[in-house]
DSSP file (Angstrom, degrees, kcal/mol; ACC not computed):
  #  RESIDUE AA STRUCTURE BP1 BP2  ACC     N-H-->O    O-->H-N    N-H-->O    O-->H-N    TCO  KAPPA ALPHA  PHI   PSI    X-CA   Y-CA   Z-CA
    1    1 A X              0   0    0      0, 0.0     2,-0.7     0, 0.0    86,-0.2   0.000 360.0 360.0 360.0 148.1   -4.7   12.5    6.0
    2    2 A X        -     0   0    0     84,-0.1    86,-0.2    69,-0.1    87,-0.1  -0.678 360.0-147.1 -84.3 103.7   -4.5   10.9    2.7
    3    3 A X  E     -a   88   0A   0     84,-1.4    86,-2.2    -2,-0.7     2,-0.5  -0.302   6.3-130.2 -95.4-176.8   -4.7   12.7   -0.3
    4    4 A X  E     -a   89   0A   0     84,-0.3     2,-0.3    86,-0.1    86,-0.2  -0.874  15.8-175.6-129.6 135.9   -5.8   12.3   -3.5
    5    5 A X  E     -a   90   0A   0     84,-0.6    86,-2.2    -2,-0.5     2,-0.3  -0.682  20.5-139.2-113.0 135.1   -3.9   12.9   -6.8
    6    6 A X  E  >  -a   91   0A   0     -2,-0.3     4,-1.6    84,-0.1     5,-0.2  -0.836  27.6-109.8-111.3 164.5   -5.8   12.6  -10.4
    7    7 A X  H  > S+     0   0    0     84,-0.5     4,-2.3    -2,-0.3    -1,-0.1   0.614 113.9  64.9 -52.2 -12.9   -4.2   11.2  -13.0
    8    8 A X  H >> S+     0   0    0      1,-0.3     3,-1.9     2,-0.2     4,-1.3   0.996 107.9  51.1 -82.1 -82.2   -3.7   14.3  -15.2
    9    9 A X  H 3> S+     0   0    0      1,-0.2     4,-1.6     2,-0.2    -1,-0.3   0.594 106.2  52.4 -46.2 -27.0   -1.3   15.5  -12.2
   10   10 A X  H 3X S+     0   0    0     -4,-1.6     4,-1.0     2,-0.2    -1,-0.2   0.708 114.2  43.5 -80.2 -19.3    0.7   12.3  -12.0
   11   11 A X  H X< S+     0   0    0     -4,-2.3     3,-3.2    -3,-1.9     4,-0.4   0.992 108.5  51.8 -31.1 -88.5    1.5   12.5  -15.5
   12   12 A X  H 3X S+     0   0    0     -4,-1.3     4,-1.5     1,-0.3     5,-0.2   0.783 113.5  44.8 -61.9 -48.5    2.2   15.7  -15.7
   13   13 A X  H 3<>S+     0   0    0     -4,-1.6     5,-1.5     1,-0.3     3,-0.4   0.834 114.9  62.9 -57.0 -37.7    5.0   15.1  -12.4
   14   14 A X  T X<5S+     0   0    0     -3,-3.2     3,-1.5    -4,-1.0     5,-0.3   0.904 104.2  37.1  -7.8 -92.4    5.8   12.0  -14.7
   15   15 A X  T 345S+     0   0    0     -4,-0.4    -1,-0.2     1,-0.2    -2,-0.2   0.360 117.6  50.2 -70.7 -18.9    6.9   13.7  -17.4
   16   16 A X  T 3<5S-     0   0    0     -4,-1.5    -1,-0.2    -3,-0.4    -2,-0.2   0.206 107.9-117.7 -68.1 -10.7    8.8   16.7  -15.4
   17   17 A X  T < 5S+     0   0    0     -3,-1.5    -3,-0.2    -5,-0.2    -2,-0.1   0.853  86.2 120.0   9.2  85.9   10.5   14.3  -13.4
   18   18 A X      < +     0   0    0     -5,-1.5    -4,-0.2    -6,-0.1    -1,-0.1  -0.683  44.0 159.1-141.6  28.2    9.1   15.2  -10.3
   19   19 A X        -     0   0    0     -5,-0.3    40,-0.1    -6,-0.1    -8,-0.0  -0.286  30.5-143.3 -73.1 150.9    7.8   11.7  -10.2
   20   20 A X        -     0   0    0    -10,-0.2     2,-0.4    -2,-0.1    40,-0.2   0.181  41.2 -82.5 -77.1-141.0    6.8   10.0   -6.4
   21   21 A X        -     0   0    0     38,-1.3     2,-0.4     2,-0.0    40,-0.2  -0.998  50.9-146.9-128.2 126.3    7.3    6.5   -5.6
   22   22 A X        -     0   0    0     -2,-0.4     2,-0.6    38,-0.2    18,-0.5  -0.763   8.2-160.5 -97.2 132.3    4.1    4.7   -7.2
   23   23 A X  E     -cb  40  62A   0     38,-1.7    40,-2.2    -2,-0.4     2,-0.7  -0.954   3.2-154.3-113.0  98.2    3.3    2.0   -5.2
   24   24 A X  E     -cb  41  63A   0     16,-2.2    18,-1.4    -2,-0.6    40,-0.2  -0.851  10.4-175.0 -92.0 119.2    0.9   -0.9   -7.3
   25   25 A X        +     0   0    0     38,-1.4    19,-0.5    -2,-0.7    20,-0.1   0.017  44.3 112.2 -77.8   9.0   -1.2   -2.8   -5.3
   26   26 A X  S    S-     0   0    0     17,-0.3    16,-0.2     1,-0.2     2,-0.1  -0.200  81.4 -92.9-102.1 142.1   -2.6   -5.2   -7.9
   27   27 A X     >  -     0   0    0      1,-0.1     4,-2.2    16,-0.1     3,-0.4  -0.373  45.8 -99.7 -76.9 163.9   -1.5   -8.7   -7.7
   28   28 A X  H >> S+     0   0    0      1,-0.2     4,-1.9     2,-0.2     3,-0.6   0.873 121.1  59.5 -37.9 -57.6    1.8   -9.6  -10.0
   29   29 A X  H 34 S+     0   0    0      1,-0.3     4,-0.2     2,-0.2    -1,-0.2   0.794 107.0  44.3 -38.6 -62.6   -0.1  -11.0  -12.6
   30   30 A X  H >4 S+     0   0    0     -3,-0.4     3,-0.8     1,-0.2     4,-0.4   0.804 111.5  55.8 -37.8 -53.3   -1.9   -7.8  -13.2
   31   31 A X  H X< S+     0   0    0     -4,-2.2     3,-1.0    -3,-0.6    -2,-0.2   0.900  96.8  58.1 -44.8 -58.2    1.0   -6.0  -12.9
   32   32 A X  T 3< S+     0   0    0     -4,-1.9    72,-1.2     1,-0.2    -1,-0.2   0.502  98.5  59.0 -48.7  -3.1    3.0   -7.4  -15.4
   33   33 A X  T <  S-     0   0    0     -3,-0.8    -1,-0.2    -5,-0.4    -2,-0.2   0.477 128.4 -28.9-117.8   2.7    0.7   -6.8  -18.1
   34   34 A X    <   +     0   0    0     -3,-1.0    69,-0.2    -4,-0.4    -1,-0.2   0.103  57.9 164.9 130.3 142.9    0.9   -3.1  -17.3
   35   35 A X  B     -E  102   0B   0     67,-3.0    67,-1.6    -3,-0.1     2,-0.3  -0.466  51.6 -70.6-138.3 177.7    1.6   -0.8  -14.7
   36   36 A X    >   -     0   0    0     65,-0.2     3,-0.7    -2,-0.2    65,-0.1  -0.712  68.1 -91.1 -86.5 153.9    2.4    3.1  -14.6
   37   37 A X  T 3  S+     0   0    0     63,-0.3     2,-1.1     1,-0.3    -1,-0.1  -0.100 115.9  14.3 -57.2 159.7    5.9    3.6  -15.8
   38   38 A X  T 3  S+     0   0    0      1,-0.1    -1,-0.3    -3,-0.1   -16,-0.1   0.033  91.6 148.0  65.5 -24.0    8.3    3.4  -12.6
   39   39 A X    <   -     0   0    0     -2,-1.1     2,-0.3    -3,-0.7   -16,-0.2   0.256  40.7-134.4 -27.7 161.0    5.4    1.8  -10.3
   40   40 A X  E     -c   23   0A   0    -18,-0.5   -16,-2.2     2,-0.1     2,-0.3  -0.998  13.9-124.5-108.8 120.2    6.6   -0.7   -7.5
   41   41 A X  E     +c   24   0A   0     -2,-0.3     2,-0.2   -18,-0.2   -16,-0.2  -0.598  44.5 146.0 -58.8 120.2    4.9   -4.0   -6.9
   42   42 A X        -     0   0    0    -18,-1.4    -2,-0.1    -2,-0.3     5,-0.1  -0.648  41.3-137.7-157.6 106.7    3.6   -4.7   -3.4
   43   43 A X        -     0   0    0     -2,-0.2   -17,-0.3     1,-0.1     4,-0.2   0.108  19.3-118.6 -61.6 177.7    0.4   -6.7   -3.5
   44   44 A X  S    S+     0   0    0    -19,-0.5     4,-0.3     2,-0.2    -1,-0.1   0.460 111.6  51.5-101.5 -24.0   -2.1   -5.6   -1.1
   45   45 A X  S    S+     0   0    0      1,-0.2     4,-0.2   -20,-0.1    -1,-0.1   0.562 110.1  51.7-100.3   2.4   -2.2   -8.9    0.9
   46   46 A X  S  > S+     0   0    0      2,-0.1     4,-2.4     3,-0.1     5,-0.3   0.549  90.2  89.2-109.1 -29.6    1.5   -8.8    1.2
   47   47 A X  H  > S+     0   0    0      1,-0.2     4,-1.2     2,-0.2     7,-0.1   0.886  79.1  48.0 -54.0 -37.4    1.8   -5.1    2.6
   48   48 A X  H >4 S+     0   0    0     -4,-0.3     3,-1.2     1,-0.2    -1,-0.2   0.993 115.2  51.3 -75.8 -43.8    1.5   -5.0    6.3
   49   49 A X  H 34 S+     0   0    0     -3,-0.2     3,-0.5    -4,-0.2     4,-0.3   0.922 121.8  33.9 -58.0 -43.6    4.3   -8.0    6.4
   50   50 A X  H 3X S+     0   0    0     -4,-2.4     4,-1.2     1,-0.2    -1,-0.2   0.230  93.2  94.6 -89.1  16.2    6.7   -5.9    3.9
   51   51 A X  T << S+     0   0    0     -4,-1.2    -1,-0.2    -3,-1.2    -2,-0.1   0.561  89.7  40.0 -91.0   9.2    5.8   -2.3    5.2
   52   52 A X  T  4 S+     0   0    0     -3,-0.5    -1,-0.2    -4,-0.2    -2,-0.1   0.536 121.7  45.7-109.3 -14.1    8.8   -2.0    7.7
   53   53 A X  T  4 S+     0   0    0     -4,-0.3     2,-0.4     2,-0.1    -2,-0.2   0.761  89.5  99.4 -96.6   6.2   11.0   -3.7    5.2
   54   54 A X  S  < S-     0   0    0     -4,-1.2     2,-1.1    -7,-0.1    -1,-0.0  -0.569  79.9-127.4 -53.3  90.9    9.8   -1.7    2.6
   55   55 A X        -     0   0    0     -2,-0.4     2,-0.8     1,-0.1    -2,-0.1  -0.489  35.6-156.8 -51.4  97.6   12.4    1.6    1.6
   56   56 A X        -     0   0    0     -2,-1.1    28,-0.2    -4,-0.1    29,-0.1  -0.714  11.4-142.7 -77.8  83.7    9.8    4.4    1.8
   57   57 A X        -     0   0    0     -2,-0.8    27,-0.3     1,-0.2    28,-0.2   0.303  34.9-115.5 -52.1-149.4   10.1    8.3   -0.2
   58   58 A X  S    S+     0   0    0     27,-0.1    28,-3.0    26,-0.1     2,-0.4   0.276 112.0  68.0-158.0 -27.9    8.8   11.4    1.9
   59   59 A X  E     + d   0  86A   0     26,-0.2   -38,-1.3   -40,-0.1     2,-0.3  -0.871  65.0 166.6-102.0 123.9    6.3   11.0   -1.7
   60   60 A X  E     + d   0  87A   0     26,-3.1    28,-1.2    -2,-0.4     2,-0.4  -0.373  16.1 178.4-123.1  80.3    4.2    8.3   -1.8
   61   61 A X  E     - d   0  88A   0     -2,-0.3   -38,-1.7    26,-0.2     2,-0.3  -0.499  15.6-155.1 -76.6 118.8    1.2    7.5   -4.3
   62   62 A X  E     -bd  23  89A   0     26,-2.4    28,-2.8    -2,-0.4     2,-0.3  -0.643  13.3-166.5 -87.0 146.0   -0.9    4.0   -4.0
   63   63 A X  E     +b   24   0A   0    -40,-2.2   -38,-1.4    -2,-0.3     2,-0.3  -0.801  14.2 160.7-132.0 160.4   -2.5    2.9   -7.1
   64   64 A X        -     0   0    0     -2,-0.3    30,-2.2    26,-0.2    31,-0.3  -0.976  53.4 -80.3-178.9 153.6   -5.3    0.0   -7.6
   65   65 A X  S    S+     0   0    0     -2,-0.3    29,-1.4    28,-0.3    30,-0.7   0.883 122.1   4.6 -25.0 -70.3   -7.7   -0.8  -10.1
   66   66 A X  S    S-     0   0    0     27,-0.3    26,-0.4    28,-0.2    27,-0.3  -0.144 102.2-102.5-137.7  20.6  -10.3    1.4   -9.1
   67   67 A X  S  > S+     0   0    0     25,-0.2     4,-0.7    24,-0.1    26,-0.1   0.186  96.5  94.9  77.7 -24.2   -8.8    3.7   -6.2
   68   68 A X  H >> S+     0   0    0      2,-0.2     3,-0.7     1,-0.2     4,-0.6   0.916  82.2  35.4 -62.4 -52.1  -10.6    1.9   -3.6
   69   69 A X  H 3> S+     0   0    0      1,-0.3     4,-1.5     2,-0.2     3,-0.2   0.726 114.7  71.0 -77.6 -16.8   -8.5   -0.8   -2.0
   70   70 A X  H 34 S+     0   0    0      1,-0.3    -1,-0.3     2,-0.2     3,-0.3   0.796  94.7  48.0 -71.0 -32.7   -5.7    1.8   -2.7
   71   71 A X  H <X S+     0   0    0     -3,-0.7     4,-0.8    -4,-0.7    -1,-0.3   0.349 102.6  53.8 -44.6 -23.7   -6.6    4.0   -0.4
   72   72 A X  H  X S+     0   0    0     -4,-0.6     4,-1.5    -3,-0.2    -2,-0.2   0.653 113.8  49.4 -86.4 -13.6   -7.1    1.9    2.4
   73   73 A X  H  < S+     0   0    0     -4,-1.5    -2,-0.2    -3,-0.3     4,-0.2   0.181 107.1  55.0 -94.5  18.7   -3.4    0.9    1.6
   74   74 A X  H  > S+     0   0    0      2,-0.1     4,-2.0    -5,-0.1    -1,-0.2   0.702 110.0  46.3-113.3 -40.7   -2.5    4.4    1.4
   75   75 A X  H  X S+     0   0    0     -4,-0.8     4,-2.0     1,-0.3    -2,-0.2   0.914 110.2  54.2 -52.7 -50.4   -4.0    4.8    5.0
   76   76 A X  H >< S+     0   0    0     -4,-1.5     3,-0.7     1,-0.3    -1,-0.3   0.939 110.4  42.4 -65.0 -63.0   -2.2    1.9    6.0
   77   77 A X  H >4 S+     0   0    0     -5,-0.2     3,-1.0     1,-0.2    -1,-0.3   0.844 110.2  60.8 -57.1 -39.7    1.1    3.2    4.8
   78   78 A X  H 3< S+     0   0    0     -4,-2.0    -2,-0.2     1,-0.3    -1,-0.2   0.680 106.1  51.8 -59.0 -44.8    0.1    6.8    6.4
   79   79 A X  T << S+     0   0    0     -4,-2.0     2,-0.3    -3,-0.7    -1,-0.3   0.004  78.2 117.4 -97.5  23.4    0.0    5.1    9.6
   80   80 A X    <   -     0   0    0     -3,-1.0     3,-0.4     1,-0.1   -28,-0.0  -0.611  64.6-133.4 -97.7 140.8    3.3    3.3    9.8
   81   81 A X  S    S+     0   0    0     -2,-0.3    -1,-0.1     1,-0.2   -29,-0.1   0.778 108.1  48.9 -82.1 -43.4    5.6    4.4   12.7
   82   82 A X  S    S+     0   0    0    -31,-0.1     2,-0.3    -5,-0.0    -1,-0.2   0.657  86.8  92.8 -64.6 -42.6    8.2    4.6   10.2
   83   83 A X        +     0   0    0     -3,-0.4   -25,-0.1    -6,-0.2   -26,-0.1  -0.650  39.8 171.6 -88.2 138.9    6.8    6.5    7.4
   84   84 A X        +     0   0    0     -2,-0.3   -26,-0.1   -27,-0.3    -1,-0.1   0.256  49.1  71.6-109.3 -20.3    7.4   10.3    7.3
   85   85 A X  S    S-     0   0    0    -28,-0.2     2,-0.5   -29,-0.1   -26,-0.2   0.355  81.5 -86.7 -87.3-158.2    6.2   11.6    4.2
   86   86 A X  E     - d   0  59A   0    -28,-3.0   -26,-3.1   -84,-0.0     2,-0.4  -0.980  37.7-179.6-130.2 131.1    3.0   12.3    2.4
   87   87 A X  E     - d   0  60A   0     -2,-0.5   -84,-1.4   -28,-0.2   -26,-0.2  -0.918   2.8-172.3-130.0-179.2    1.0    9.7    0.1
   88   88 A X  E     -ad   3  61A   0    -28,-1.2   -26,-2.4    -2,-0.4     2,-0.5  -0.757  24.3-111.9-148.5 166.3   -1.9   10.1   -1.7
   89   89 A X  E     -ad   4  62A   0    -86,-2.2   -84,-0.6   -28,-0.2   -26,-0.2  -0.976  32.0-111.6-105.3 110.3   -4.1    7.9   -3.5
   90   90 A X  E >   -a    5   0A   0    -28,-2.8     3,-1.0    -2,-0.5   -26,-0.2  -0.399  39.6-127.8 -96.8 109.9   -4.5    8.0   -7.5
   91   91 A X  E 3  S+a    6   0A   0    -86,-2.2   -84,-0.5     1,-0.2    -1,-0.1  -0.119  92.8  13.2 -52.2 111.4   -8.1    9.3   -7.7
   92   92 A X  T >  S-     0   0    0    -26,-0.4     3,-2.7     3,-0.1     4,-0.3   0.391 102.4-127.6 101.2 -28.6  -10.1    6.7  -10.0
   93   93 A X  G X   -     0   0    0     -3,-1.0     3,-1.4   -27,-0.3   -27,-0.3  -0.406  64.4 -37.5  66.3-158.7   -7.3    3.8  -10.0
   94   94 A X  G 3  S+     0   0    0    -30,-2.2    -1,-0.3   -29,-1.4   -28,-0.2   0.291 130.8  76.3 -92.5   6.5   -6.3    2.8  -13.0
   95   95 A X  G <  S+     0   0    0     -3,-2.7    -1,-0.3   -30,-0.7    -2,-0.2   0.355  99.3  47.9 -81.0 -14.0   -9.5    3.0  -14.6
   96   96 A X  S <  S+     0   0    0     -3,-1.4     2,-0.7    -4,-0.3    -2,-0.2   0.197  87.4 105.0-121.5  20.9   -9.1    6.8  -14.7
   97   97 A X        +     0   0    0     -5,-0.3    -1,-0.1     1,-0.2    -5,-0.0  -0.897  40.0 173.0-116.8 113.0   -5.4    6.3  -16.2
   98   98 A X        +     0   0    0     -2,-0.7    -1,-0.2     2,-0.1     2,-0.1  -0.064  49.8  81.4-110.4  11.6   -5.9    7.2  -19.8
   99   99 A X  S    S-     0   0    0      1,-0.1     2,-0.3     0, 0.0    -2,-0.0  -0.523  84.2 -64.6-109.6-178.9   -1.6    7.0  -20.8
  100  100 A X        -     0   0    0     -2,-0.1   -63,-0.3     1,-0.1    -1,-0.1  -0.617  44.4-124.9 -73.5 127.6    0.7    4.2  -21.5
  101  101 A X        -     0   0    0     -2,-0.3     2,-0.4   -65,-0.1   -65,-0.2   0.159   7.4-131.0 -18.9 158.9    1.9    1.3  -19.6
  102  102 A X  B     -E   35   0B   0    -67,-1.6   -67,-3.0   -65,-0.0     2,-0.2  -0.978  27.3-158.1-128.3 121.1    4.7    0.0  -18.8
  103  103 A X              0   0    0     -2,-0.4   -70,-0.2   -69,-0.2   -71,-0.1  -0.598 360.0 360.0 -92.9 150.5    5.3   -4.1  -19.3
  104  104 A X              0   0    0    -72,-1.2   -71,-0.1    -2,-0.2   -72,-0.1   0.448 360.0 360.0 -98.7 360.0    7.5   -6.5  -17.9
């Protein structure tokens, strides 16, 4: 099952470095113009072709705009023959992440 993480906790793991592996689902464009610090790019229409070649952590949190299409990509990830781990979904997308970016 997929959980769900608010931003407050992914900070706080953020700043402890006890960070997961942030997966942004946002196309590049959107991404470059700012992401959470460490994030990974993997577009949402691109995932199911790059999720076995994809290196995967035992933490995983999906991110999105608004927490919805992230969560079905958190599912998606959840349900991979391959994946082992736990992800979660960041409750609220990036619309409830009130810290700084990171630019490219």
């Amino acid at each position: 099952m997929v959980d769900e993480i608010q931003p407050d906790e992914l900070k706080k793991r953020l700043d402890n470095g006890d960070a997961p592996q942030i997966i942004d689902i946002r196309n590049p464009e959107n991404f470059g113009e700012g992401h959470i610090p460490g994030a990974e790019n993997v577009p949402f229409p691109e995932l199911t072709q790059r999720i076995e070649e994809h290196e995967w952590s035992d933490d995983v949190v999906v991110v999105c705009p608004i927490g919805q299409s992230s969560l079905q990509a958190a599912r998606l990830i959840e349900s991979y023959e391959g994946f082992d781990g736990k992800v979660a979904n960041l409750n609220d997308g990036y619309k409830g992440w009130k810290y700084e970016l990171e630019t490219e």
